[in-house]
C-alpha positions in Angstrom: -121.1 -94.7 7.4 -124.3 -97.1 7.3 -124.3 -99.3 10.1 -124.3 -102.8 7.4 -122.6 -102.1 4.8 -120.4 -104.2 2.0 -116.3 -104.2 2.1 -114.0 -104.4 -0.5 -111.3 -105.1 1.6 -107.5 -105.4 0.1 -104.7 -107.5 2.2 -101.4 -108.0 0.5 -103.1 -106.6 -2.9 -105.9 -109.2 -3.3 -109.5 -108.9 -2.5 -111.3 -110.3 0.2 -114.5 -112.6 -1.7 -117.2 -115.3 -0.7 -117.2 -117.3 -3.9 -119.5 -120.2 -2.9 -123.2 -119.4 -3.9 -123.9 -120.3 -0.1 -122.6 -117.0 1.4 -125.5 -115.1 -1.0 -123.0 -112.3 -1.5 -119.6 -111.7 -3.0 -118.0 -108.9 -0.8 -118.3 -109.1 3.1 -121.1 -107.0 4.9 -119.9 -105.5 7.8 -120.0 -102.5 10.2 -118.0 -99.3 10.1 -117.1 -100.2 14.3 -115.8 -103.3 13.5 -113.2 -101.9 12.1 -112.7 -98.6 14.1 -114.6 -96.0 12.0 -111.2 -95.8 9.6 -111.5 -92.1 8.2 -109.4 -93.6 5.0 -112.5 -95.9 4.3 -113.9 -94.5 0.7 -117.3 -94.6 -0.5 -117.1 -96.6 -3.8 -120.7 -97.1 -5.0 -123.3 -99.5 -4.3 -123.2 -102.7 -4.3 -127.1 -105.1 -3.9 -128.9 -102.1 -2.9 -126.0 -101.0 -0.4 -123.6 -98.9 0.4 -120.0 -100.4 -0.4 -116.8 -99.3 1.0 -113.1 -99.9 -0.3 -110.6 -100.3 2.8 -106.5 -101.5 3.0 -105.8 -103.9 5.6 -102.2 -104.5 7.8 -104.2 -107.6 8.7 -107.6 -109.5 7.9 -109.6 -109.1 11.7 -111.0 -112.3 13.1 -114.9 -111.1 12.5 -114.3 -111.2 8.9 -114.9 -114.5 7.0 -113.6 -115.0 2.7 -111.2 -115.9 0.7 -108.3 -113.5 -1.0 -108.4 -113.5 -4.6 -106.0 -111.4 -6.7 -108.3 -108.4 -9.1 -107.6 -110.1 -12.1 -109.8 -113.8 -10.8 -112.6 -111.8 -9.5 -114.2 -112.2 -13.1 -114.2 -115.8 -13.9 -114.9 -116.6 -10.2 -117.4 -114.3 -9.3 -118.3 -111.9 -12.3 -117.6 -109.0 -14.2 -120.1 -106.7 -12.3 -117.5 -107.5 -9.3 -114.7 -107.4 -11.6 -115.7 -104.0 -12.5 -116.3 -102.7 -8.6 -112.8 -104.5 -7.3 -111.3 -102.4 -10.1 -112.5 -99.3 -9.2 -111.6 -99.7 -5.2 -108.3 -101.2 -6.1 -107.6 -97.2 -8.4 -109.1 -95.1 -5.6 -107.5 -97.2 -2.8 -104.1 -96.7 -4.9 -104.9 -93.0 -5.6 -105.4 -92.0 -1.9 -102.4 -94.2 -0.7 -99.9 -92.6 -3.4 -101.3 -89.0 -2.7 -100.7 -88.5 1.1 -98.3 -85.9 0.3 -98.7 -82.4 -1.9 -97.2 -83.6 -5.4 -96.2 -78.9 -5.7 -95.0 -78.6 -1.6 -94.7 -81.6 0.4 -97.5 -80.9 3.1 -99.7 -83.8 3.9 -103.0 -83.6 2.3 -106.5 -84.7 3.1 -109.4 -86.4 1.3 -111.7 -84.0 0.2 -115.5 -85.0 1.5 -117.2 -83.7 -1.4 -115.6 -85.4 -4.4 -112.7 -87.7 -4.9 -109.8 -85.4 -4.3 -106.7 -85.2 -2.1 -106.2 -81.6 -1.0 -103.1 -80.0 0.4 -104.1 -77.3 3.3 -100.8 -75.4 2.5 -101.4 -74.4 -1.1 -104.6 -76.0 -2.4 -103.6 -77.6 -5.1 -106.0 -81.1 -5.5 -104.8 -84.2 -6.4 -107.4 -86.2 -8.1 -107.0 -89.7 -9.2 -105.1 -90.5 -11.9 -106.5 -92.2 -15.4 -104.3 -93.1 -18.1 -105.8 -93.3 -21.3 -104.4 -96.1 -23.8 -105.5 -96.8 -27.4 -105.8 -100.6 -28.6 -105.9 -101.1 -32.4 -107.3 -103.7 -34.2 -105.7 -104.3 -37.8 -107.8 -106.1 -40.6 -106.6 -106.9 -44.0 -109.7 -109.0 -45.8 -109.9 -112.4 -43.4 -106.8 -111.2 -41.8 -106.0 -109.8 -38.4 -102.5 -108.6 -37.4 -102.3 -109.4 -33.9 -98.5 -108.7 -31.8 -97.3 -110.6 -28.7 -95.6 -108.8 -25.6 -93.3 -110.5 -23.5 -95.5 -110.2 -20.7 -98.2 -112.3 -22.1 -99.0 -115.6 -20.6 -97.0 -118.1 -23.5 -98.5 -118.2 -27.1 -100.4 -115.5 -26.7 -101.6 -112.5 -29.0 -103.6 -109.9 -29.1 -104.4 -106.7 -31.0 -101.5 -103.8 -30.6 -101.6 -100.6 -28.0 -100.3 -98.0 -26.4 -100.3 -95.4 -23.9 -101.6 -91.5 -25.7 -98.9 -89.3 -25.1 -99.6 -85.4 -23.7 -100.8 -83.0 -26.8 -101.8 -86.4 -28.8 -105.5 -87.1 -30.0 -107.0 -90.7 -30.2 -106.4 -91.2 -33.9 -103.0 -89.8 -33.9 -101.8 -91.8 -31.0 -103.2 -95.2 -33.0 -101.5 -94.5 -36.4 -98.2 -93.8 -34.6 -98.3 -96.8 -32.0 -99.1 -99.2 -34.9 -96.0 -97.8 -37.0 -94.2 -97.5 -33.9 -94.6 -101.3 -32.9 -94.7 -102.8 -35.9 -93.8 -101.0 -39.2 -97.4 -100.5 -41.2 -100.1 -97.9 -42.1 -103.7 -97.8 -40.9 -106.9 -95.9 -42.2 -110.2 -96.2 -41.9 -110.1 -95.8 -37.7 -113.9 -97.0 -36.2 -114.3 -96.5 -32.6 -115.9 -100.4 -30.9 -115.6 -100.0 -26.6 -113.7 -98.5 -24.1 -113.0 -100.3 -20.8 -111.6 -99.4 -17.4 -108.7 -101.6 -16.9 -107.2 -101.2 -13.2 -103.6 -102.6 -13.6 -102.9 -100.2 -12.3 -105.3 -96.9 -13.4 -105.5 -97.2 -17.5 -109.2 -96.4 -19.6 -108.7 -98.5 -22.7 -110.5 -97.2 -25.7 -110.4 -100.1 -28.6 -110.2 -99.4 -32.4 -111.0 -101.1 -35.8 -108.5 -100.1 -38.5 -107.9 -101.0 -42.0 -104.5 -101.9 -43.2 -103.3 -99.5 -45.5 -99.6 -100.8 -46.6 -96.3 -101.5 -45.2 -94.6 -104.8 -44.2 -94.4 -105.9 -40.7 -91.3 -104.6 -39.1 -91.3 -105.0 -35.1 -89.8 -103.0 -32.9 -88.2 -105.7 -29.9 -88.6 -103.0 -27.5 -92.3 -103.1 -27.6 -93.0 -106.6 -28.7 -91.6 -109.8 -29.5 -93.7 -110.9 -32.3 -96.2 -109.8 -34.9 -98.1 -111.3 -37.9 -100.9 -111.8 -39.9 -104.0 -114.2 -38.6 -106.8 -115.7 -40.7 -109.6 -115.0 -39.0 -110.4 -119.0 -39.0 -106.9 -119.9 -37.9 -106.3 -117.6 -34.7 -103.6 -118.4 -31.6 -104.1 -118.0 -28.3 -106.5 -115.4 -27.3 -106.9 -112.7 -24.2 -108.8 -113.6 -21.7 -112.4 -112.9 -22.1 -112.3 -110.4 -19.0 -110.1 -108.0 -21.4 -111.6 -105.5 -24.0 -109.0 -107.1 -26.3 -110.9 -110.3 -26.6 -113.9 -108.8 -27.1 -112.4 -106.6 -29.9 -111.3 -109.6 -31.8 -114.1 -112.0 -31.2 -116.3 -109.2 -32.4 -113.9 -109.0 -35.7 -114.7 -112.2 -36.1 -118.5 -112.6 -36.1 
C-alpha cells in the first residue's frame, strides 16, 4: 500500500468526509501503518491522482480528523464524483464482509489479489460481488407522465416505476411486465436514456422511455401505494437529483 494514500473509511455505515473547502480534500489521506497494514483494506480506484482505499472501522482512531455522513448526503455535500466512489467502497466493503464464508461448503475464503473475488481454498469456487440489475420505466402519454409512489418514499413523492429483472428475463421483457405488474397498463416503443450504479445496497439501474400503449391504471398495493397521470407542467414532488430517476423525468421534460 502507498505510504499517503486517501481512506474511505465506514463507522457505523456512514462515511468519514472533510466537507469544508478548507481541508482541500474530501476523503482523509492517511498511511497504511496508521492503521496496522489491515489485509481487508481494498483497492478502490483513484482518487486526486492517488491511490484510495475502502476500510470498516470498530472505531474511528484518534489520528483521523472528519465528519460521518451517511452515502446517500455525500452528493449534495460534497459531489457526485464522491457520491459515485462512496458507492462503490460501500458494495465491495459489503461484498467482502458478506463473503467470508464459501456460499457451496462453508470454508472460510480469501480475497483474491488479482481481481475482486473471494475464493474458497477447499473447493475453488469464487465469490465475486454481487450486482443486481433493475429496470426503471418512464411512461409518456402526449404531455403526460405516469409516475407511482412507494411507501418508502420521503411524503408526496413520485417517481417513474421499477423493478428488479428476474433470472432468464431480458431488459424489455422485465419493463413490460413490471409496468403491468405495478400498475395495470401496456407499454411500446421501449428507448434506452442511462444506467446508474445505485449502492443501496448493490443494484445497476438501467432507465427507460416508454410509450403508453392502453390500459387503465390498476395498482397493485403490494408494490405501490399510488399511481397516476402527470402533466408534464403540473408535476409532484420529484427524486432527488442524485437519483437516475430525476434525471429521467427532468429529461422527459425538456
Amino acid at each position: 500500500m502507498s505510504e499517503s494514500s486517501f481512506w474511505l473509511l465506514r463507522f457505523e455505515n456512514q462515511v468519514l468526509v472533510h466537507t469544508e473547502s478548507s481541508a482541500g480534500h474530501v476523503f482523509p489521506i492517511s498511511s497504511a501503518a496508521e492503521f496496522g497494514h489491515p489485509p481487508e483494506a481494498l483497492l478502490i480506484g483513484q482518487w486526486q491522482g492517488k491511490p484510495c482505499y475502502a476500510l470498516d472501522l470498530d472505531s474511528i482512531p484518534s489520528h483521523v480528523q472528519g465528519e460521518l455522513m451517511p452515502v446517500r448526503s455525500l452528493f449534495g455535500a460534497v459531489g457526485e464524483e464522491a457520491f459515485t466512489l462512496a458507492g462503490r467502497a460501500t458494495q465491495l466493503m459489503d461484498w467482502q464482509k458478506n463473503h467470508r464464508f464459501c456460499g457451496r461448503c462453508g470454508t472460510v475464503q480469501f480475497k483474491k489479489t488479482t481481481e475482486f473475488g473471494m475464493e474458497c481454498p477447499s473447493c475453488r469456487m469464487v465469490s465475486y460481488p454481487r450486482i443486481s440489475p433493475a429496470v426503471m420505466i418512464l411512461i409518456q402519454r402526449g404531455n403526460e407522465l405516469l409516475l407511482g409512489r412507494s411507501p418508502h418514499f420521503k411524503p408526496g413523492v413520485f417517481s417513474a416505476l421499477a423493478g428488479f429483472v428476474e433470472p432468464g428475463e431480458t431488459l424489455e421483457q422485465c419493463c413490460k411486465r413490471e409496468v403491468l405488474e405495478e400498475v395495470g397498463v401496456e407499454i411500446t416503443n421501449l428507448r434506452y436514456f442511462q444506467s446508474q450504479p445505485w449502492p443501496f445496497p448493490n443494484s445497476l439501474m438501467l432507465a427507460f422511455f416508454a410509450d403508453y400503449a392502453g390500459g387503465e391504471i390498476n395498482i397493485d398495493p403490494n408494490e405501490i401505494e399510488a399511481a397516476a397521470w402527470f402533466s408534464k407542467d403540473d408535476l409532484p414532488k420529484l427524486p432527488d437529483p442524485v437519483s437516475i430517476a430525476r434525471r429521467l423525468i427532468d429529461a422527459a421534460c425538456q
